[in-house]
C-alpha positions in Angstrom: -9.1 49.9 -84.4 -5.7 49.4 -85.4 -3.7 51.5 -83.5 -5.9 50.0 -80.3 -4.3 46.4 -81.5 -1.1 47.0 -82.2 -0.4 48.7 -78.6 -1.9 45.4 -77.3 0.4 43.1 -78.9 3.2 45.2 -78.1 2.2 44.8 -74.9 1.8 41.2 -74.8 5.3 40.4 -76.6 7.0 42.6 -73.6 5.1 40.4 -71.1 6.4 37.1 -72.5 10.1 38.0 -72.6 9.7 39.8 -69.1 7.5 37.4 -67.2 6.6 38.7 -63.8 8.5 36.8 -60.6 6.1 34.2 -58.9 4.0 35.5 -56.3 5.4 34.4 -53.1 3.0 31.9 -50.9 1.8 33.2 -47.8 4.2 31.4 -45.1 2.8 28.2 -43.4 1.8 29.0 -39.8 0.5 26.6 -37.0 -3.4 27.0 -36.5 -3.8 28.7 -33.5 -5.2 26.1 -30.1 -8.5 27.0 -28.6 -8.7 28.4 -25.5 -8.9 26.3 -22.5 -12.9 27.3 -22.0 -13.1 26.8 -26.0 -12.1 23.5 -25.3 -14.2 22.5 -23.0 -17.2 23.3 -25.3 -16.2 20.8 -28.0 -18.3 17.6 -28.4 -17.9 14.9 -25.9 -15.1 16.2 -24.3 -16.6 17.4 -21.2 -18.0 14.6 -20.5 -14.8 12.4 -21.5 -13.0 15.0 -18.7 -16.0 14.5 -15.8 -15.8 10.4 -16.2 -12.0 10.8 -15.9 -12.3 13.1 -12.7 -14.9 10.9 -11.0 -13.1 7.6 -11.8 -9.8 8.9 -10.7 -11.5 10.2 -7.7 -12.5 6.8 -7.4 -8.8 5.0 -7.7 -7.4 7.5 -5.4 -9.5 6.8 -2.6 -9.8 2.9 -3.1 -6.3 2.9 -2.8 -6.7 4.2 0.5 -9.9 2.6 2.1 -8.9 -0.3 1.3 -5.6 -0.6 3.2 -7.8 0.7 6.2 -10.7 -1.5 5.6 -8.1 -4.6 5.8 -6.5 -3.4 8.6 -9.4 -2.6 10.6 -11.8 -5.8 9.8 -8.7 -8.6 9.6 -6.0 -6.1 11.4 -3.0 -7.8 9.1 -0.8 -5.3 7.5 0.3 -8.8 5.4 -2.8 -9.1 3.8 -3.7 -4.5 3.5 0.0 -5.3 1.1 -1.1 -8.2 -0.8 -4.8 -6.5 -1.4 -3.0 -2.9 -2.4 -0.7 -5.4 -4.7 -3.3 -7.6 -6.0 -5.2 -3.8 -7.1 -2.6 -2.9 -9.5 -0.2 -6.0 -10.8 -2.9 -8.0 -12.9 -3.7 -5.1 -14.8 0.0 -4.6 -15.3 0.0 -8.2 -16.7 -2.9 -7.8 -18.9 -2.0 -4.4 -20.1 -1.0 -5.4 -24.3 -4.5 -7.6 -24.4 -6.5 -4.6 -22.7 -4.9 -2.3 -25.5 -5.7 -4.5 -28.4 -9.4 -4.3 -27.2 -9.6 -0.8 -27.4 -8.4 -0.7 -30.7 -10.6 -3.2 -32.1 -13.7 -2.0 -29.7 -12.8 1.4 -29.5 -11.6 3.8 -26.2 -15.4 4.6 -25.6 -16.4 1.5 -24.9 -13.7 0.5 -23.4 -14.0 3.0 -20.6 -17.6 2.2 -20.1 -16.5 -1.6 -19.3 -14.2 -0.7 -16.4 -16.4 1.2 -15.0 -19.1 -1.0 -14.9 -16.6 -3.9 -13.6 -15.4 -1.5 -11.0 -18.8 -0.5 -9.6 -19.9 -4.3 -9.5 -16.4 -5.0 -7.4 -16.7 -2.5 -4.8 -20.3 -2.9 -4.5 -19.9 -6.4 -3.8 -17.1 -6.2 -1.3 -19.6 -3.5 0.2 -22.0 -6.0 -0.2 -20.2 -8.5 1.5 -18.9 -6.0 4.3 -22.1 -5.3 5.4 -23.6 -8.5 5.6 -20.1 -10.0 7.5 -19.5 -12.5 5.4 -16.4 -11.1 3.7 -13.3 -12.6 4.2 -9.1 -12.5 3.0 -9.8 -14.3 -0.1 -12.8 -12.4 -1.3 -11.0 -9.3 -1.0 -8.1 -10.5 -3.1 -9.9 -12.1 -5.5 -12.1 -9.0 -6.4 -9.2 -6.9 -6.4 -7.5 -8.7 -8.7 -10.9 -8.9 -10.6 -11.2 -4.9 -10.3 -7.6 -4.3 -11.4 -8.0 -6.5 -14.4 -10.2 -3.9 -16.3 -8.3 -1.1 -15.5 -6.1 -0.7 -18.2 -9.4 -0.2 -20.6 -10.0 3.2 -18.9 -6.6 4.0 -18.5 -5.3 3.9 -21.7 -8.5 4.4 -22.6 -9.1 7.8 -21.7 -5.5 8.9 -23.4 -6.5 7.2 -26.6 -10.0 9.0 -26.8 -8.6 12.5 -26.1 -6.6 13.1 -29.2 -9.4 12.0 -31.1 -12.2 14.7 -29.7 -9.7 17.8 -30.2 -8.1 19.4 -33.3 -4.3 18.8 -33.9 -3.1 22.5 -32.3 -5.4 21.4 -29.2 -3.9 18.4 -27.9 -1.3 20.1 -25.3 -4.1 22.0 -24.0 -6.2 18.8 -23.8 -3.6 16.7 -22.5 -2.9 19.7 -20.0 -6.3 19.5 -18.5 -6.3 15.8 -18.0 -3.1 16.0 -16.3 -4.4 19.1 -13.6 -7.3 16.5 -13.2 -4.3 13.7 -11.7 -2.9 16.4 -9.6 -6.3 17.5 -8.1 -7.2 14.3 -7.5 -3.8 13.5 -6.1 -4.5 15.8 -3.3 -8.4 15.9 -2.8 -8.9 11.9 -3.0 -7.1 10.8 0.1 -8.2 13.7 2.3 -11.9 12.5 1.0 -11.4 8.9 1.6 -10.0 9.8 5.1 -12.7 12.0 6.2 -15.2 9.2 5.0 -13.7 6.4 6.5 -13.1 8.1 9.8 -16.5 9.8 9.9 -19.2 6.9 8.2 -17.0 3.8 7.9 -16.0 1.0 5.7 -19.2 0.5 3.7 -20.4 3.7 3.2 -16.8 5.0 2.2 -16.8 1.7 -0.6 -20.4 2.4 -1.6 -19.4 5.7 -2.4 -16.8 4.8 -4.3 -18.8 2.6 -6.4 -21.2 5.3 -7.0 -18.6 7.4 -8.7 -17.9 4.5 -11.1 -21.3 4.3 -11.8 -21.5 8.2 -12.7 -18.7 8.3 -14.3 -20.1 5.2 -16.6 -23.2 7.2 -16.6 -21.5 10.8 -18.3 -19.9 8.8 -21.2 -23.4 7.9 -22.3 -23.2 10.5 -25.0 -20.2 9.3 -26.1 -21.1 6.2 -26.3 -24.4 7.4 -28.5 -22.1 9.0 -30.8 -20.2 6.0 -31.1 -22.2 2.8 -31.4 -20.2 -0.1 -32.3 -19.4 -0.6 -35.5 -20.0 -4.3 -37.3 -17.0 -5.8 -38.1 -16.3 -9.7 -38.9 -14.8 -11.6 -35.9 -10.9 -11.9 -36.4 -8.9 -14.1 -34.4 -5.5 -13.2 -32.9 -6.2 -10.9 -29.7 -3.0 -12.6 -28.6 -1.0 -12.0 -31.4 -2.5 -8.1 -31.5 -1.2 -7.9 -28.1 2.3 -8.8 -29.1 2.3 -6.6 -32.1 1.9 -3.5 -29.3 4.4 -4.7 -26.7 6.9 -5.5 -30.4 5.7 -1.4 -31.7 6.9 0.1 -28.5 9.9 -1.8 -28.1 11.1 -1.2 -31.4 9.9 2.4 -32.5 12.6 4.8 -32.4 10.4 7.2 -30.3 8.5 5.8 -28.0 11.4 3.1 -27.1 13.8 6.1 -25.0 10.5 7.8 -24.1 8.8 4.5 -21.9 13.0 4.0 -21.0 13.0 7.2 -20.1 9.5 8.2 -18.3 10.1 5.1 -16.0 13.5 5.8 -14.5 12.0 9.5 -14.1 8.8 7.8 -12.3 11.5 5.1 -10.3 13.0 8.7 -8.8 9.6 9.8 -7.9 8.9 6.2 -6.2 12.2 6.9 -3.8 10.6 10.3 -2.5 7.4 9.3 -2.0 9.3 6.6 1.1 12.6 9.1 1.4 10.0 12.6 2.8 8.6 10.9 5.6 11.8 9.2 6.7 13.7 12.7 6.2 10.9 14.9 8.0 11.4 12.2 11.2 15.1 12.4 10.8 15.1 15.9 10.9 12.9 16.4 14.3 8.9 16.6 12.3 8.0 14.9 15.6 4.5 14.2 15.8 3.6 16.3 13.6 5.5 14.5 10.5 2.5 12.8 9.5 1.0 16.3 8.8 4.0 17.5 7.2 3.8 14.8 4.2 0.1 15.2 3.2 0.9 19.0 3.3 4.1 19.3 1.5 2.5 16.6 -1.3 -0.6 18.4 -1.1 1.4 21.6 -2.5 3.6 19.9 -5.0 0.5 18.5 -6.3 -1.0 22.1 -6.7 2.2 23.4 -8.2 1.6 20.1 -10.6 -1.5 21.5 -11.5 -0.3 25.2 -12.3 3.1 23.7 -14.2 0.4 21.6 -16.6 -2.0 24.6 -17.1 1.0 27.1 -18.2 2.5 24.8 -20.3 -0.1 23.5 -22.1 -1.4 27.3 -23.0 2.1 28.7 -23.5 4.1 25.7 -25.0 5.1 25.7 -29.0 4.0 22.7 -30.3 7.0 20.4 -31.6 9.2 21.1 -28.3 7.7 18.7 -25.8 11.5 16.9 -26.3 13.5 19.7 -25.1 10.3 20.6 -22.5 10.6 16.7 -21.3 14.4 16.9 -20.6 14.5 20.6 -18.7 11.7 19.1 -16.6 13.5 16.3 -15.5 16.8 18.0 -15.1 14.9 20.5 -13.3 13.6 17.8 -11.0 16.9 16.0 -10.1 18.1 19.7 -9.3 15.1 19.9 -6.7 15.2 16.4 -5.1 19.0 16.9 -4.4 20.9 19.7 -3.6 17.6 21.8 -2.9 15.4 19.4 -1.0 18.3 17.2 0.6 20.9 19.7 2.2 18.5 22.5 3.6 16.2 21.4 6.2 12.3 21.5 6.0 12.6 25.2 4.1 14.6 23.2 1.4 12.3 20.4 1.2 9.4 22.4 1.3 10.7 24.4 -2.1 12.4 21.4 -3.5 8.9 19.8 -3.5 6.9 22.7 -4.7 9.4 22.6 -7.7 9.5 18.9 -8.5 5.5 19.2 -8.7 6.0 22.2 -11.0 8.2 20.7 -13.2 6.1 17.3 -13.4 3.1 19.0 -15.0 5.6 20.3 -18.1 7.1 16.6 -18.5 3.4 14.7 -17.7 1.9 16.7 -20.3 5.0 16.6 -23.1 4.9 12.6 -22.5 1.2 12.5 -23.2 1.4 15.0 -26.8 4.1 13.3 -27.8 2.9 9.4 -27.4 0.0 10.9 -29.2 2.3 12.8 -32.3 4.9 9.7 -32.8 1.8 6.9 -33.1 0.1 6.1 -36.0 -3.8 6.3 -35.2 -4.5 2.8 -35.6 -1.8 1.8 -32.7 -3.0 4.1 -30.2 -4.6 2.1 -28.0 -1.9 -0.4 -28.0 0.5 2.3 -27.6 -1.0 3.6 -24.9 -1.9 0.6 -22.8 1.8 -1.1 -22.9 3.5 2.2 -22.6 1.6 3.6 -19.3 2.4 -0.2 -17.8 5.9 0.1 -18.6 5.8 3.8 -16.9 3.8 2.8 -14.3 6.6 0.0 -13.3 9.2 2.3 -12.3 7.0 3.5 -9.2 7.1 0.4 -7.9 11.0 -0.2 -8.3 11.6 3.1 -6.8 9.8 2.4 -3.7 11.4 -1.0 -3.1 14.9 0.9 -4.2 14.3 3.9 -1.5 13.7 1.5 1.6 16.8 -0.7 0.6 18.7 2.9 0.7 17.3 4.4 3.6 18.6 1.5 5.7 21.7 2.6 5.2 21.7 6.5 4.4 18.7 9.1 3.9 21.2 11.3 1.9 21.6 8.5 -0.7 18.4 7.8 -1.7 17.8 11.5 -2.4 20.6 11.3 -4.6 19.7 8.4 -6.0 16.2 9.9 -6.7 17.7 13.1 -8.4 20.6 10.6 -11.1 16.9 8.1 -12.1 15.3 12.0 -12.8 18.9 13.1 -14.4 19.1 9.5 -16.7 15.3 10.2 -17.9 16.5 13.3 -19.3 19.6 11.2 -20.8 17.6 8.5 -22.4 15.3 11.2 -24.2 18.6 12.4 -25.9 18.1 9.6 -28.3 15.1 9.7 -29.4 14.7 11.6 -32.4 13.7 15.3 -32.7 11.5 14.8 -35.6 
């Protein structure tokens, strides 16, 4: 027994005055992102992603039939302007209050709300069509009624999304509802067209109101999931509104990116007014009108490819650097490449400015979500898409002031707005 102890001790004296190194930890790596049909099996997102399509279905073609409804039953392009305004600037307005409801009611329900608004609208002005008793100031005043809800879905769909997917998931997530914009982008007008020229007014607003209504209809599970939650009345909706506006404004990040996403959007706004004018400047003829939807309709499929591929082959934590290349890369194609070469350069100048938007659309949306605290998201989300949403706007009024005087300029005017997004994003911070 003693000569079995002794070589034990020995043993154990060595060990303490050689003690073994540390066994290294097994390096930190990124959990890998689902695939895209992985995704689509995970609770409640499939049906988040179907209300989305069938809503934005909807707003695409409203946008549409209602210009032509106006023209056709009061045949005032004055009034088809103040109805397509009177659709989109109160929910601007509204925007801060409409996110502080979805974060005290939550993005569900919030969702659901607009879309039951937005059925009741169009079904009454279909209502109203029908029965001839519409008239200029109905129209106005339930656009203006419709637009006020739409923030709620809006923001409300980018709020909910992060929540439904794991961390490593979100680009794929946010990549899908982005190719959902672009085919919607070119499916919804051709629809609304076909509909309006084929069955008329009514039916073409009925419809519409029926996909509100189904799109309210497939959050129902959702909304099971989520019942609301008791909490005491608080006042200061207001001052909850504020606080967003005051969080965007002063946060490091997502000041330069709203700065930044809006002069890229004002450079989109001058193309959407500088390709028509340029395609009848440079002999589109009759045809022209063709040319447009057919040159938008492919930059809105090369949108929808540029979102897919970076969303499944994207490192997380470089939607900066992804942000800035895609702008850059759009100035590049707006002018020299769609400017100086005819319709061959316009046509390839397009197709890359949609390819390069699905990169930056989808590195807005995962980064928005990564820089927010949780608790601001709905805030965040609501101010921050009105403040992008604004530079659309300036763009078009900027592009007819400078195609009165030269076509050239407002391309080039488009491609420095794309160029001094990429600029602003410089400072925000990498981390």
């Amino acid at each position: 027994m003693h000569s079995s102890i002794v070589p034990a001790r020995s043993i154990l004296m060595w060990r303490a005055r050689n003690p073994r190194p540390p066994i290294a930890a097994a390096p930190h790596t990124e959990p890998t992102a689902p695939s895209y049909r992985a995704l689509l099996h995970i609770d409640h997102l499939r049906s988040l992603l179907l209300a989305a399509l069938l809503a934005r279905l909807a707003d695409r073609m409203l946008g549409l039939v209602l210009v032509l409804y106006v023209l056709q039953r009061f045949h005032s392009p004055l009034l088809a302007g103040s109805v397509g305004f009177a659709t989109l600037a109160p929910g601007l307005a509204v925007s801060p209050l409409a996110g502080a409801l979805l974060d005290r009611a939550g993005p569900a329900w919030g969702i659901a709300a607009d879309m039951a608004v937005s059925a009741c609208c169009i079904l009454a002005l279909a209502t109203l069509a029908a029965a001839g008793n519409d008239s200029g100031a109905s129209v106005l005043c339930l656009a203006a009624l419709y637009s006020l809800t739409n923030p709620l879905s809006a923001a409300g769909v980018r709020t909910l999304l992060p929540n439904l997917v794991p961390h490593a998931a979100r680009s794929k997530a946010n990549a899908l509802d982005t190719t959902i914009h672009a085919v919607v982008d070119v499916s919804g007008p051709a629809f609304a067209g076909a509909l309006i020229g084929f069955a008329g007014a009514v039916p073409a607003l009925l419809t519409i109101a029926a996909l509100y209504a189904a799109a309210g209809a497939s959050l129902l599970p959702s909304l099971r999931a989520r019942p609301p939650q008791p909490r005491p009345w608080r006042p200061g909706l207001v001052s909850d509104a504020v606080a967003g506006v005051a969080q965007v404004v002063r946060h490091p990040s997502l000041r330069p990116l709203a700065i930044g996403y809006a002069a890229y959007n004002m450079g989109w706004g001058i193309l959407l007014v500088a390709v028509p004018v340029f395609l009848r400047a440079t002999g589109g003829g009759a045809h022209a009108d063709l040319l447009v939807g057919a040159l938008w309709a492919a930059s809105g499929v090369a949108a929808a490819m540029g979102a897919l591929l970076v969303g499944r082959y994207a490192a997380p934590g470089r939607e900066r650097p992804l942000m800035m290349a895609g702008m850059v890369a759009t100035a590049v194609s707006i002018w020299p490449i769609g400017a100086q070469f005819g319709l061959p350069g316009l046509t390839t100048g397009l197709v890359l400015v949609g390819l390069s938007a699905g990169p930056v659309d989808v590195s807005v949306l995962t980064l928005r979500q990564h820089r927010t605290d949780p608790a601001w998201l709905g805030r965040v989300m609501a101010v921050s898409m009105s403040l992008n949403l604004s530079g659309a706007p300036i763009g078009l009024a900027l592009g007819g002031a400078l195609l009165s005087w030269s076509v050239q300029a407002a391309f080039v005017a488009a491609a420095l707005l794309c160029a001094a997004g990429a600029l602003a994003l410089r400072r925000m911070p990498i981390r």
